[in-house]
C-alpha positions as CSV (number, residue, x, y, z in Angstrom):
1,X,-32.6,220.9,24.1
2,X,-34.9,221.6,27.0
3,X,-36.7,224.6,24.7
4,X,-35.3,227.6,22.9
5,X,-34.0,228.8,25.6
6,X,-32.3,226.3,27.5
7,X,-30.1,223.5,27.2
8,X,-29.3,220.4,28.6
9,X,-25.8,218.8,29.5
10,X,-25.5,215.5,31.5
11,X,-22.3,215.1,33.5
12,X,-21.0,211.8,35.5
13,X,-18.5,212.1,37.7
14,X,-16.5,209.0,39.1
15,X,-16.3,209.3,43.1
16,X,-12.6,207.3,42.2
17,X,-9.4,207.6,39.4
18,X,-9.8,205.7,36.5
19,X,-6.3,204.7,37.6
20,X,-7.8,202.6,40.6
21,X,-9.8,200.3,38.6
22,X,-9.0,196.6,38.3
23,X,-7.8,195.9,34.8
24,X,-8.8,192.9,34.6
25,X,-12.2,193.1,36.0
26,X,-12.7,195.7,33.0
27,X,-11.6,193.7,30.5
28,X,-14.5,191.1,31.7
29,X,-16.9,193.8,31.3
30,X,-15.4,194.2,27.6
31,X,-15.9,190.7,27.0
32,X,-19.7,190.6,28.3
33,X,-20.5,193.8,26.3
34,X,-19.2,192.1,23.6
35,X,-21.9,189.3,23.2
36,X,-24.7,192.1,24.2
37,X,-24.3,192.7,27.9
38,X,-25.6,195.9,29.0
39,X,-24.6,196.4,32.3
40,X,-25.8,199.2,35.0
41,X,-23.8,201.8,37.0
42,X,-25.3,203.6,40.0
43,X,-25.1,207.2,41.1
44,X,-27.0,210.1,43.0
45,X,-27.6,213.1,41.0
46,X,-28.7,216.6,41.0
47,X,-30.3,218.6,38.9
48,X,-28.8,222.2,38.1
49,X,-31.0,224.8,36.6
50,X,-28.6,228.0,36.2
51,X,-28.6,231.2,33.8
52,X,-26.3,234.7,34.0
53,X,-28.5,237.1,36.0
54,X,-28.1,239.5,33.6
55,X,-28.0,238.2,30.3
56,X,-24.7,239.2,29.8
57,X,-23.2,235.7,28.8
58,X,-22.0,234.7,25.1
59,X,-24.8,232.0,25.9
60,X,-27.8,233.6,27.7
61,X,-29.4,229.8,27.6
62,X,-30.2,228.1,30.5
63,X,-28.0,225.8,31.6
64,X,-29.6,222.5,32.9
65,X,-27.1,220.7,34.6
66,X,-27.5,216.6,35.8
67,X,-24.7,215.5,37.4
68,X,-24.5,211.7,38.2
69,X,-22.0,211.0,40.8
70,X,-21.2,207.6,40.4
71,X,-21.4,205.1,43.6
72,X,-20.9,201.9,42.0
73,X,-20.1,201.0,38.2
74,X,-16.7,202.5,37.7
75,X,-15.6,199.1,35.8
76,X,-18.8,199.4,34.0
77,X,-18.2,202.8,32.6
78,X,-14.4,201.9,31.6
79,X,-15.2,199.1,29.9
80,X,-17.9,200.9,27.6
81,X,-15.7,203.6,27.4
82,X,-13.0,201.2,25.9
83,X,-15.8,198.6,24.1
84,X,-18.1,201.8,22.4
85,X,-20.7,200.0,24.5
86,X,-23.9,201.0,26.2
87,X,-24.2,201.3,29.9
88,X,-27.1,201.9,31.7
89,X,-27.1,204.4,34.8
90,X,-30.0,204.1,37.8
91,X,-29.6,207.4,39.1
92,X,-31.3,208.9,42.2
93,X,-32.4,212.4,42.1
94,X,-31.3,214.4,45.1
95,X,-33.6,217.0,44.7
96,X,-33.3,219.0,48.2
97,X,-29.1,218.8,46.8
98,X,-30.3,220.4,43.5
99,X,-30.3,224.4,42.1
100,X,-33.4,223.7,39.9
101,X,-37.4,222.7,41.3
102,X,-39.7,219.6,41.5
103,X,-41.4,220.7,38.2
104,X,-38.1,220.8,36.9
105,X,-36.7,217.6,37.8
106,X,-40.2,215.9,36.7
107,X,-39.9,217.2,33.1
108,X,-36.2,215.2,33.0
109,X,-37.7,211.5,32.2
110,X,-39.6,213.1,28.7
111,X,-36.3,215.2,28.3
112,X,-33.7,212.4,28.5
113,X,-36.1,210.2,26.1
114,X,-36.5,212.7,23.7
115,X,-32.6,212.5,23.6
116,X,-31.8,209.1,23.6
117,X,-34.6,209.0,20.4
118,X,-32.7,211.4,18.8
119,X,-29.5,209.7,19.1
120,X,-30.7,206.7,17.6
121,X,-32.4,207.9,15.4
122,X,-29.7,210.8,14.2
């Protein structure tokens, strides 16, 4: 939750099918997740900052959008996927690629930590 009035969603997309991955290389991912291995996935991102213009949606929240589009770390993001493992994601903001502002983008780093608190803590 951004505020009252607007809401978050994160989104990562894979730049490649699932179906192209190397089996076995994800099932070596499993296995170093396993014993604590918490690997990290790359992307470029954008930030999203979108509402209906007239208020006539079921939801009249803004909709903050971050979309990571993921460069490297497909294997990674199977193999957490599959292990109910944590991944981490360095992500780099395309801003001048992005529907929302500066001041947006710079609240995201308090945004995304009050949401990882309140998943480990909820």
């Amino acid at each position: 939750m951004v505020d009252a009035d607007a809401h978050l969603y994160e989104f990562v997309v894979p730049m490649v099918p699932p179906t192209w991955n190397e089996k076995k290389r994800v099932k070596e991912y499993v296995a170093l997740m396993e014993r604590g291995t918490v690997p990290t996935a790359v992307a470029i991102s954008t930030l999203d900052v979108c509402q209906s213009a007239l208020g006539l949606a079921d939801d009249p929240a803004a909709h903050w959008g971050l979309t990571h589009f993921l460069l490297d770390g497909h294997h990674k993001l199977e193999a957490a996927a599959t292990a109910r493992r944590p991944v981490r994601l360095f992500s780099l903001l395309a801003l001048g690629e992005s529907l929302a502002g500066a001041e947006d983008a710079a609240r995201l780093p308090a945004l995304r930590a009050q949401s990882r608190s309140a998943r480990t803590t909820g």
